[in-house]
N, C-alpha and C positions, 0 to 999 in steps of 0.2 A: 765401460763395456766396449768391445771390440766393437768395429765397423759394422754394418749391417745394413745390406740393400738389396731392398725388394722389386724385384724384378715383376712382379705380377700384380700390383695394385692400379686403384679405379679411380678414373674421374668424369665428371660430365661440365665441362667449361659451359660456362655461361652463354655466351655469342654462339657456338655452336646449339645448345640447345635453344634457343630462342629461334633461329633461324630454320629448324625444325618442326620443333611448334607449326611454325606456321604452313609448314606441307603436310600437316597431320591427318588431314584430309584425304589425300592420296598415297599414304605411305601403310605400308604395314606393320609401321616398330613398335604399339603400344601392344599389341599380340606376340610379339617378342623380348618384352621387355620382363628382367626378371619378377619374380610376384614381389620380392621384397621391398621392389620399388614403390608397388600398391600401383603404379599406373592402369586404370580402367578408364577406358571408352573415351579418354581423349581428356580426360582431367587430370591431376595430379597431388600427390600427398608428401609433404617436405618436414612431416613432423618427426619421423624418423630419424635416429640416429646417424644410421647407414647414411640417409640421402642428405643430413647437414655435409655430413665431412664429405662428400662425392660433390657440394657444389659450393659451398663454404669456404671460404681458403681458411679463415680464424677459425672455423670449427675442424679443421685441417693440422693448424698447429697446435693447438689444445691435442691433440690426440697424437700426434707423433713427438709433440715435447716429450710423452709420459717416457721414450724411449731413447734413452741417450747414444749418438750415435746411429741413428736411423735417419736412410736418405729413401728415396724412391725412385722408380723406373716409372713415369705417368703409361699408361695405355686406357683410350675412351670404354665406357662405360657400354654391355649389350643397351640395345640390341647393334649389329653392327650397320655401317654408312650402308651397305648397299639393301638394307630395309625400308629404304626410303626410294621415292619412283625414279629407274635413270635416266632420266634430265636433270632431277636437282642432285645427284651422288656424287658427281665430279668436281658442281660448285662445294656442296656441304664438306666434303675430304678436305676442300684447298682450307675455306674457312676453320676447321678442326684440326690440322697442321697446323699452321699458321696460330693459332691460339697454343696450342701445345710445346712450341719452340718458345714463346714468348714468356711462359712462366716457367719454363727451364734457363733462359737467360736471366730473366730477373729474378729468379731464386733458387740460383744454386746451389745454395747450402742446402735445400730441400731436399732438390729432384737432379738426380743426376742423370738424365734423360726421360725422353720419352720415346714412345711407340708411336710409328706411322698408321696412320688409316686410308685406306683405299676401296675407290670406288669401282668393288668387282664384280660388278653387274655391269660395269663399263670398261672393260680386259683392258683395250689399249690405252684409255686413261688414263685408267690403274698404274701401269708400268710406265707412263709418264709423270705420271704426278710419286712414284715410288725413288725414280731418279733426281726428283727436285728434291723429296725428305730430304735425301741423303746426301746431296751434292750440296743445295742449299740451304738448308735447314741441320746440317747435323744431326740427322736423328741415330740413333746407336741402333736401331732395332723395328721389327714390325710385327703389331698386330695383323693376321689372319683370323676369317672363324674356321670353324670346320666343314662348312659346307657353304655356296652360295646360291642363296634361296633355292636349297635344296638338291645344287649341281656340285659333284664332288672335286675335289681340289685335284686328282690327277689330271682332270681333262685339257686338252692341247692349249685351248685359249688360256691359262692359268700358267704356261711355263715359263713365261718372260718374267711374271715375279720371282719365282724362283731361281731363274736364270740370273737375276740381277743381285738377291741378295746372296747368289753363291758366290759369286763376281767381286762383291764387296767383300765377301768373308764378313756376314754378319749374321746375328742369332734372329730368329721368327720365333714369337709368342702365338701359341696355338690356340685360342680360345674357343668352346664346345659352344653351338649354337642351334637350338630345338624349342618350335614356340609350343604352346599351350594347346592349339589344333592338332599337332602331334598325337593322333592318339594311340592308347596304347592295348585297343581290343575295338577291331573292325566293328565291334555290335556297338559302338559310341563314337560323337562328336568329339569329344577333348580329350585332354588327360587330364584326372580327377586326381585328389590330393599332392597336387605337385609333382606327382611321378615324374612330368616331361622335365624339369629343371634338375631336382634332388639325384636321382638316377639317370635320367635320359642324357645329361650332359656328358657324366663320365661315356657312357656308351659314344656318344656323337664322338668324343675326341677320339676312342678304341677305332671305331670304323671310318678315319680320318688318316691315322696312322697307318693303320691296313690299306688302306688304298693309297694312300703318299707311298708305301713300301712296296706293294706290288703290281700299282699302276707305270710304274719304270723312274719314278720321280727320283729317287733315293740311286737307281743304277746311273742315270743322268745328270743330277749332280751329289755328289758321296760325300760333299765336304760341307751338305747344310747342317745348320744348329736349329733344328727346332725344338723349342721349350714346348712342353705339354703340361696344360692346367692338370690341377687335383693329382698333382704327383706319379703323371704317368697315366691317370684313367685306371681300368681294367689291366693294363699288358704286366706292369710286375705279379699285381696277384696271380694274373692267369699265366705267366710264364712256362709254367710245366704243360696247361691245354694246347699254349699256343704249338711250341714246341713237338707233344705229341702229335696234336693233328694233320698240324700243316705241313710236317714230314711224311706220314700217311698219304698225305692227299696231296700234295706237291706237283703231281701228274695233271692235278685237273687245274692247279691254280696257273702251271704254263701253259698250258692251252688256252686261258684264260687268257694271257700274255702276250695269244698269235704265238706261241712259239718261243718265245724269247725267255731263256731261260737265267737262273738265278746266279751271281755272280759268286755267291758264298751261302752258307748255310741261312734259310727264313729267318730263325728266332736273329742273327746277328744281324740283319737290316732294324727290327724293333730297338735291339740293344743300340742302336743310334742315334735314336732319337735322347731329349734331355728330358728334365720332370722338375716341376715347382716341389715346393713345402706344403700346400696348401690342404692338407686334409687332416692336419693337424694333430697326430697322434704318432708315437716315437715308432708302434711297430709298421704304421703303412712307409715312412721315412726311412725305418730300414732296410724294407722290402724294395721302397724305390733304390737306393742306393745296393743292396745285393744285387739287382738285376740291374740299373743304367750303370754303374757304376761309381765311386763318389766325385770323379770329375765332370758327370754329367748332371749334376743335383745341383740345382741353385738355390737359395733361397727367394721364397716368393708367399705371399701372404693371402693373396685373394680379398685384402682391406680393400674399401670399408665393410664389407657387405655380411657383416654380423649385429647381435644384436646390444653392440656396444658400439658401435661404430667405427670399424675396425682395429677396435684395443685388442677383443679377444683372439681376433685374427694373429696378429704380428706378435701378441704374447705365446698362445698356446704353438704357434710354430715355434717360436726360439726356445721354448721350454722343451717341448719332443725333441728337438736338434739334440739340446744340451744335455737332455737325461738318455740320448742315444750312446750304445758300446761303441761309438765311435773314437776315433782320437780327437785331444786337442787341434792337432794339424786339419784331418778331416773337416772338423764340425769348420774352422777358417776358410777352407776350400770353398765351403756351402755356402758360409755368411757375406763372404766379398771376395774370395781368390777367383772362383771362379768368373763372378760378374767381370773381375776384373782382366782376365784374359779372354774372355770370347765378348763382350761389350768392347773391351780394348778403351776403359776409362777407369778414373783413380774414384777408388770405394770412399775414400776419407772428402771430408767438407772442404 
């Protein structure tokens, strides 16, 4: 089988999570952490398939053996570094760097990078500890969430990351981020049947991109790669809403702006952005690719975190890819061409 790397799969290193553990006291990540994990009140459940292969390296390669030709892109597992209190965010980044470059050198027939994490509840650290990934750790790529503890990614303190990875010419993985208090009807404490995680993430990445688009981030720097989980979120399906409306009402979103108006038409700032595989069905995959385009589709899996331990992930993507009216050329685009011009690394082992 041709090359195949997943730009979008999960791990939780050992030394980082350990050293976490022990701030769990003052941090708020077990309220953010997804349900699948089962993390409650500061215990934890590893009987799960998902959470072998997330922490397991041999339960790791049992599952990407099954797929020949399959490398990974590592990016840490939610909740993200800066859910934890900032004094320990800047230490726990360096430590979870530092582990994540380590098992990219030692197995790279595996993982052909990984994704930075930063602690951005700490701005300037952040953008210092962003320029070590990159400079000395080689990382190809950075995890962001979508919002940080709730403050949106346009705002000023946030643009030096941005600044840096447009600088490098490198691609950002967008990951949606909404705990369980999230609720979703003012008359309640939580969100009840998963709503916040199953739905609320697509939404989180939707109004991530919206405000990355009309917050001036996108007019500021024009030449980022942001990859967005679950194939884009909302913005392909909604493509025709977005379009209507916010041509309609365009008047109020520059005002919004202070004035500063659009350099080209709305809908073609969203069309910018890139989009995973991850939702796992040929017609949401076509839908991303009618609207980002097929150079803008990477493949990405959202492994481990099903209920195979990301088998069914990394299969039922490449199955949708492959039973898409795509071309042969296309579907290669998705599985490694792509990785391999905006990673700017070789897809093969």
């Amino acid at each position: 089988m041709e090359p195949r790397v997943d730009v979008f799969c999960h791990i939780l290193p050992k030394k980082y999570d350990a050293e976490r553990w022990k701030r769990a006291s003052k941090t708020n990540f077990v309220k953010h952490s997804p349900s699948h994990l089962k993390y409650v009140q500061g215990g934890k459940s590893e009987e799960q398939e998902n959470v072998k292969v997330l922490m397991d390296l041999d339960a790791r390669w049992r599952m990407m053996d099954e797929f020949p030709g399959y490398r990974q892109v590592l990016s840490v597992a939610s909740p993200p570094v800066e859910a934890v209190d900032p004094d320990d965010s800047e230490y726990l980044a360096k430590i979870l760097n530092d582990e994540m470059a380590e098992l990219v050198a030692k197995y790279p027939d595996r993982f052909a990078g990984a994704a930075a994490s930063l602690p951005m509840n700490k701005p300037e650290a952040a953008a210092k500890e962003l320029e070590r990934c990159i400079k000395d750790l080689k990382m190809p790529t950075l995890q962001i969430f979508s919002n940080v503890n709730g403050k949106p990614l346009d705002l000023d303190e946030y643009r030096p990351v941005f600044e840096i990875m447009s600088k490098h010419n490198l691609p950002i993985l967008l990951h949606p981020a909404r705990s369980i208090d999230h609720w979703d009807y003012p008359s309640e404490k939580d969100s009840k049947f998963i709503i916040w995680q199953v739905f609320g993430w697509p939404y989180e990445t939707t109004a991530a991109m919206t405000r990355i688009a009309f917050g001036g981030v996108l007019d500021d720097y024009p030449n980022l790669k942001i990859i967005c989980h679950h194939s884009g979120a909302m913005v392909p399906f909604f493509a025709g809403r977005i379009k209507s409306m916010y041509r309609m009402l365009e008047p109020l979103i520059v005002a919004e702006r202070k004035g500063r108006p659009f350099s080209k038409p709305i809908i073609e700032y969203f069309r910018s952005f890139y989009a995973d595989c991850s939702t796992f069905t040929t017609a949401s995959i076509e839908c991303a690719v009618d609207f980002f385009g097929v150079d803008h589709v990477i493949f990405g899996s959202d492994a481990p975190f099903d209920f195979e331990g990301g088998r069914a992930s990394v299969r039922e993507c490449t199955d949708a890819i492959n039973a898409s009216r795509l071309s042969a050329a296309d579907k290669t685009k998705i599985f490694s061409g792509n990785f391999e011009r905006d990673f700017r690394l070789s897809a093969k082992k």
